[in-house]
DRENKOLGU-852995 format. One line per field, with one value per residue (C-alpha): residue in one letter; z, y, x. Coordinates in steps of 0.05 Angstrom, whole numbers, plus 5000, padded with zeros to 4 digits. Example, Ala and Ser with C-alpha at 12.3 -4.5 7.8 and 13.67 -1.06 7.14 Angstrom:
<pts>
res: A,S
zz: 5156,5143
yy: 4910,4979
xx: 5246,5273
</pts>
This chain:
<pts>
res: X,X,X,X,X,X,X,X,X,X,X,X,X,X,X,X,X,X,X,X,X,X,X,X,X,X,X,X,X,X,X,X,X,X,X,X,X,X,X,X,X,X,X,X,X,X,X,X,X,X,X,X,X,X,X,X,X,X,X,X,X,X,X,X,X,X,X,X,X,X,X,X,X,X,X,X,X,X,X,X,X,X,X,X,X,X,X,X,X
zz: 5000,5018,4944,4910,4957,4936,5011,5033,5093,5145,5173,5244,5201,5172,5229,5256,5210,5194,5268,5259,5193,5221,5293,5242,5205,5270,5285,5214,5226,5298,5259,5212,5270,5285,5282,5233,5232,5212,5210,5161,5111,5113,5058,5098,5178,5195,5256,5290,5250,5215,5151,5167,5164,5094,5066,4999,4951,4901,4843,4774,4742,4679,4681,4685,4629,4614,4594,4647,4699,4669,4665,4722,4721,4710,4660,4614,4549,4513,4561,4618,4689,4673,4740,4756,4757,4839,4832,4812,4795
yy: 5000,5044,5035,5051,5110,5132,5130,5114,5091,5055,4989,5012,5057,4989,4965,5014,5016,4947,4945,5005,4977,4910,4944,4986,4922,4888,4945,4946,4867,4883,4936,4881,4844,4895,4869,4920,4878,4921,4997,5041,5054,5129,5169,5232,5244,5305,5330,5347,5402,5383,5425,5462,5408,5410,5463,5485,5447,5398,5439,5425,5477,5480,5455,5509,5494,5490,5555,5597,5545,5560,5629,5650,5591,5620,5560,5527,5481,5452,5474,5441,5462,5453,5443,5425,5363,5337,5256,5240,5163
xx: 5000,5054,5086,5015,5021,5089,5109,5176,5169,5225,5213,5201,5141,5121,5108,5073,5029,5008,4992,4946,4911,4903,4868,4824,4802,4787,4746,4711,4701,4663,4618,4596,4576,4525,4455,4422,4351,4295,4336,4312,4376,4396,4425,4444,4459,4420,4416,4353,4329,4267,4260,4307,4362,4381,4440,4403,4350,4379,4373,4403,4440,4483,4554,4611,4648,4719,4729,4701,4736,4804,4786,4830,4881,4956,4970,4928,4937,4871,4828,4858,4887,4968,5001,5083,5099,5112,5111,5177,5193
</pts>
């Protein structure tokens, strides 16, 4: 994982962190566990707000564009964002 990462990491780091990946698997094995028998699936956590609770209405609106997203960008080529180059292999 560290690899696909791009992470150099020491062995002592290794360690380290196999030991905290396996204790957050054990934790999403005891969540699985969980007896979720006749609860309602929820697509959003609100809290208790009523109508209130919800940030805006889900409207649909045109896409930006590329142009006027580039608009302010300090380098462009084709209508993309061009950005330095900061993985090195």
């Amino acid at each position: 994982m560290a690899n696909l990462a791009n992470l150099a990491l020491s062995e002592d780091e290794i360690g380290h962190m196999v030991h905290d990946l396996s204790g957050i698997l054990e934790q999403m094995d005891k969540l699985a566990q969980v007896d979720t028998e006749g609860i309602a699936p929820m697509a959003q956590v609100l809290f208790d707000a009523g109508e209130t609770a919800a940030l805006r209405h889900d409207v649909e609106r045109p896409p930006l564009g590329n142009e006027l997203a580039v608009a302010n960008a300090p380098l462009t080529s084709g209508g993309y964002f061009k950005v330095p180059k900061v993985i090195e292999r």
